[in-house]
TIMAR-719962 format. One line per 2 residues: for each residue z negated, x negated, y of C-alpha. Coordinates in steps of 0.001 Angstrom, whole numbers, plus 500000, padded with zeros to 6 digits. Layout:
Z:X:Y; ...
***
This chain:
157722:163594:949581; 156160:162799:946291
158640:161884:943566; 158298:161786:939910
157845:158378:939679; 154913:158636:941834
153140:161440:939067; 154065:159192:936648
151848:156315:937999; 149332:158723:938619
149336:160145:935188; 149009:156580:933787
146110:155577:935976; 144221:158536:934390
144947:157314:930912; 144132:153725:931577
140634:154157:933363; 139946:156863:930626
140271:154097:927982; 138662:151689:930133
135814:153779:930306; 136176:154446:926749
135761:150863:925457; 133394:149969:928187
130789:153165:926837; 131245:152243:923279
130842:148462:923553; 127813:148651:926067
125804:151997:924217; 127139:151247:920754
124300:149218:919540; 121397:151084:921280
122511:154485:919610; 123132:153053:916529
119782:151870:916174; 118243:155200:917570
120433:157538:915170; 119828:154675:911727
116008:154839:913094; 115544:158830:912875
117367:158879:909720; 115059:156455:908467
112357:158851:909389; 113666:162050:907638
114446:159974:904624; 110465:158624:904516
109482:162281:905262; 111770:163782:902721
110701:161554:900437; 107060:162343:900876
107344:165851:900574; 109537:165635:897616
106697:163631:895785; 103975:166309:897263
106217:169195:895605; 106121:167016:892461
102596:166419:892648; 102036:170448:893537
104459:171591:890417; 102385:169416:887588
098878:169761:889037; 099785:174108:888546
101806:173228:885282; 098339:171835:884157
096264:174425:885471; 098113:176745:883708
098178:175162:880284; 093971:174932:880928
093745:178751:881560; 096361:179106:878658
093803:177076:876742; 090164:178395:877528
091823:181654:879544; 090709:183811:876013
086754:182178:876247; 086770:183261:880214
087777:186324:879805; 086150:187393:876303
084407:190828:876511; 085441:190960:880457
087173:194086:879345; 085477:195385:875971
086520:198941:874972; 087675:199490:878628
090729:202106:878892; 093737:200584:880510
096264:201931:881848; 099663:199848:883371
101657:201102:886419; 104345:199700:887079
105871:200094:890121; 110177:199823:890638
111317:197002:890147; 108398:195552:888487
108502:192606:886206; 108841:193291:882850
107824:190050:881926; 104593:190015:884268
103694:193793:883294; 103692:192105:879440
101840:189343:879982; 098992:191032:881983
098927:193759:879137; 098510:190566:876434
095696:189072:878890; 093866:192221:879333
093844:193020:875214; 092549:189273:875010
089713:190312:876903; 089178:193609:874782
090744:196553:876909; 092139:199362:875068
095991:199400:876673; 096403:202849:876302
100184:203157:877945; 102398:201882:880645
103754:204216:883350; 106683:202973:884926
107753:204402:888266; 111776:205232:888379
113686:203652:891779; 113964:207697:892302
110455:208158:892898; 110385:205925:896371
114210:207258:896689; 115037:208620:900337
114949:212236:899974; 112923:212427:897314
109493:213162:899289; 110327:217070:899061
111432:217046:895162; 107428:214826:894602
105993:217545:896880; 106750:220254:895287
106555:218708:891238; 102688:217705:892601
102139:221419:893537; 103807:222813:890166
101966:221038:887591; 098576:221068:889870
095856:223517:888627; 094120:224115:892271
097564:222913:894331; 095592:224652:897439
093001:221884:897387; 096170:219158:897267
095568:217404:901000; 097782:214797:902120
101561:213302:901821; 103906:213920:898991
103032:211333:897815; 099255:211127:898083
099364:214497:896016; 101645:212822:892925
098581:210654:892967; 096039:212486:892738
097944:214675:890181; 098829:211369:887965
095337:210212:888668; 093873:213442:886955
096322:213081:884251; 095068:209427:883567
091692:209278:883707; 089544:209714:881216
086683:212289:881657; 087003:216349:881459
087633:219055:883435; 084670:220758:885590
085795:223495:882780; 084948:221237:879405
082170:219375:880871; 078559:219520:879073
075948:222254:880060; 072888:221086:882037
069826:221289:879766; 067863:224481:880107
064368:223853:882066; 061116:223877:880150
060245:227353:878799; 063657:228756:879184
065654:230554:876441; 067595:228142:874922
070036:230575:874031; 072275:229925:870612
072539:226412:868695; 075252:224540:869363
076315:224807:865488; 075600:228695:866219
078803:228914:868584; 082444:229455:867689
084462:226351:867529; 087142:228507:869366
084711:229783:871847; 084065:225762:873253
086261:223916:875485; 088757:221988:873909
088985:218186:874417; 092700:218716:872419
093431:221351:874907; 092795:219157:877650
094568:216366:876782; 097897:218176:876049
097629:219369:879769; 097713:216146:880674
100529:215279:878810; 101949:218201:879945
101967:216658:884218; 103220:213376:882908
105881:214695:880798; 106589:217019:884303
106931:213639:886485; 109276:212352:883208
111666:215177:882760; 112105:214886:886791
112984:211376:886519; 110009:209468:888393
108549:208038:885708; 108660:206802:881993
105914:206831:879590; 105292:204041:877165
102413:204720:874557; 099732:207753:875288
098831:207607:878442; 097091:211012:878793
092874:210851:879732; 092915:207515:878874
092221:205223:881783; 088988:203967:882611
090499:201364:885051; 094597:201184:886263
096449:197930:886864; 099443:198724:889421
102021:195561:888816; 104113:195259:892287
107747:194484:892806; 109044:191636:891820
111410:189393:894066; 111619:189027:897850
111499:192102:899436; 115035:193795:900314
116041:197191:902236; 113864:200215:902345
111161:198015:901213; 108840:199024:904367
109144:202915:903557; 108826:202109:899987
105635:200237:900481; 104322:202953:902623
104973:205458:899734; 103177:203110:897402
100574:201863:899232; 099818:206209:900019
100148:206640:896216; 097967:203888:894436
095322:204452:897054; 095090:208477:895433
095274:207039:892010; 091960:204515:892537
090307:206910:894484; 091225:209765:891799
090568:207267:888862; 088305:204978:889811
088477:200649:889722; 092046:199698:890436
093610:196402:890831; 097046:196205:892533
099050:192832:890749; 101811:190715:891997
103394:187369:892772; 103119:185776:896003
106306:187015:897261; 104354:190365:897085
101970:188764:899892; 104636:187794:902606
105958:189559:904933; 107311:193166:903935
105549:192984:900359; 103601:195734:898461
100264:193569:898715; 100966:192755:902143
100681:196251:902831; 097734:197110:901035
095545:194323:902563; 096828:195729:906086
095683:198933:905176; 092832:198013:904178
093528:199824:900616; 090314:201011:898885
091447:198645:895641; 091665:194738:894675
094831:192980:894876; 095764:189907:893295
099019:188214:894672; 098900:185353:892094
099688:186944:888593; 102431:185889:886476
101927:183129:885589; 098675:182281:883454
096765:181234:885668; 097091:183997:888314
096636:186386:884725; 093360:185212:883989
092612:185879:887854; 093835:189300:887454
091925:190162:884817; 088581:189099:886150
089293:191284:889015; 089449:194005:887127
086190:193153:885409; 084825:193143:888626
086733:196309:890049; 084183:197749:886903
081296:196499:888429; 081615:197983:891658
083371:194644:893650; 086668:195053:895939
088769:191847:896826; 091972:190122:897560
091854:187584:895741; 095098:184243:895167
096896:182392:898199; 097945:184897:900633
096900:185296:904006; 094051:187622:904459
092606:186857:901075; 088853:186838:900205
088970:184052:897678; 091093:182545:894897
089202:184818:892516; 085851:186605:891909
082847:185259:893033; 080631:185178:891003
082549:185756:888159; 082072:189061:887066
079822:188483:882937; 080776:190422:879936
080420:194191:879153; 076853:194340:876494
078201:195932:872889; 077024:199607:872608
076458:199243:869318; 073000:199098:868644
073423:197042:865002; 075383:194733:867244
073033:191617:867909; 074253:190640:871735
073504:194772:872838; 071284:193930:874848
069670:196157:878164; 072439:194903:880561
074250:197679:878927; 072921:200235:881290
073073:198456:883807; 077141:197786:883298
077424:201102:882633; 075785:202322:886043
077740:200280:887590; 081246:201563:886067
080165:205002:886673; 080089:204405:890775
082708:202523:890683; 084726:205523:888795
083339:207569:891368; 081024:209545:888738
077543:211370:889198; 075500:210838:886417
***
């Protein structure tokens, strides 16, 4: 019969060769583990290290490429933009900051800012699709022609509102053929009697004051049939819940405002290129527009403003750091737009030219 004496013993034997073993494992791996663990930290230290000065290196070599483009970014750029119409979207949860300093780049380079529409958080709200729907239809002249989502139909109806250019109502008379009547002179005819450009422009004011009173948007300066090119700024920050819908919605929606308007550039910081981001989204789509996922900062500004010189001339491109990109920007650079002005010594016959080519890229016949 086993006593207690006996379990004692026992008990102690198990303590004793634990501790045996204890000491034994300590004294005959301490060294050799020591060495391996003091070696590998070693190794992350030297690493560390060397990343820490690439980071270093990375933050002044951009520090100084932005203080050069801060420098000789007004001599790029001059005349990239002369006389063009600009209009500024910015989308929720844009920048205010970024949408500013893109506007101050863009006048550098001679664009006419005519306004900044700013999309409300209710516009890409859930919910809202139905309420956009049927505000596109309302303020819509020919809402039985409107094809498309919600959303493609605000932008078409926004896009209309924008651009500059008449109705198929206002526009100019073909010239009457060779031996034709040429009925009354144009000083002959009522002032009341012609199409108004006044008229027209109200009713433009009229659809974005519509989108305003319903919450979707707010309208900074005058907007209205002034856009002869559109810079959509993306959401800032790192993109958070509904962002996937909400880039759908937007990605639908700038799409119908280039292709109603004409050269479009879509703007934004490289968070806007990763995963789940606005430009992200675009490029995957393949959206008829330029993107630039390097603005905000002046360096990535000047970049954004030469693609929309070149959005004028007819060129589509991603253009920064992201994946998918086609360069860091335009190549070749896009040149100045010629003075119309024909007292103005550097008119020169390019004019036409640039012209033609911001007529197709507007989408216009001539």
């Amino acid at each position: 019969m086993i006593d207690f004496r006996y379990h004692l013993v026992s008990i102690v034997a198990v303590f004793l060769a634990l501790t045996v073993g204890l000491v034994l494992g300590t004294t005959m791996l301490q060294d050799p583990l020591l060495n391996t663990l003091q070696s590998e930290t070693a190794d992350l230290r030297g690493q560390s290290e060397e990343l820490r000065a690439e980071r270093d290196s990375s933050d002044r070599l951009n520090e100084g490429a932005d203080r050069l483009a801060d420098a000789v970014g007004d001599d790029v750029l001059e005349d990239r933009l002369r006389d063009v119409g600009l209009v500024v979207i910015g989308a929720p949860g844009a920048d205010e900051d970024m949408v500013a300093s893109l506007e101050e780049r863009a006048e550098a380079a001679g664009a006419d800012v005519q306004g900044r529409v700013s999309l409300e958080d209710a516009f890409v709200d859930d919910g809202g699709a139905t309420f956009v729907d049927e505000l596109a239809l309302q303020v819509s002249l020919t809402p039985e022609d409107l094809t498309g989502g919600p959303y493609d139909k605000a932008g078409v109806e926004l896009g209309r509102a924008l651009a500059v250019g008449l109705d198929e109502e206002t526009e100019t008379p073909e010239a009457p053929e060779e031996g034709a009547s040429e009925g009354p002179r144009e000083e002959d005819v009522e002032e009341s009697a012609r199409p108004s450009d006044e008229d027209d422009s109200k009713g433009a004011e009229a659809v974005l004051a519509a989108f305003e009173e319903g919450g979707l948007i707010s309208v900074r300066g005058n907007p209205a049939r002034s856009a002869d090119a559109l810079l959509v700024v993306a959401p800032a920050g790192a993109p958070e819940g509904e962002s996937e819908a909400a880039n759908t919605l937007l990605t639908g929606f700038t799409t119908a405002l280039s292709e109603t308007v004409g050269p479009t550039v879509l703007a934004g910081g490289t968070e806007a290129a990763g995963e789940g981001g606005l430009i992200a989204r675009a490029l995957a789509e393949e959206a008829p527009y330029s993107t630039v996922d390097v603005a905000g900062r002046p360096t990535g500004d000047v970049v954004t403003v030469l693609a929309l010189a070149g959005a004028l001339e007819g060129t589509r491109g991603a253009y920064g750091i992201g994946e998918g990109v086609s360069g860091f920007l335009p190549e070749p650079l896009p040149g100045p737009i010629a003075s119309e002005d024909p007292e103005d010594p550097e008119a020169d016959a390019s004019s036409g030219e640039q012209d033609e080519a911001r007529r197709s890229a507007s989408g216009e016949e001539e």
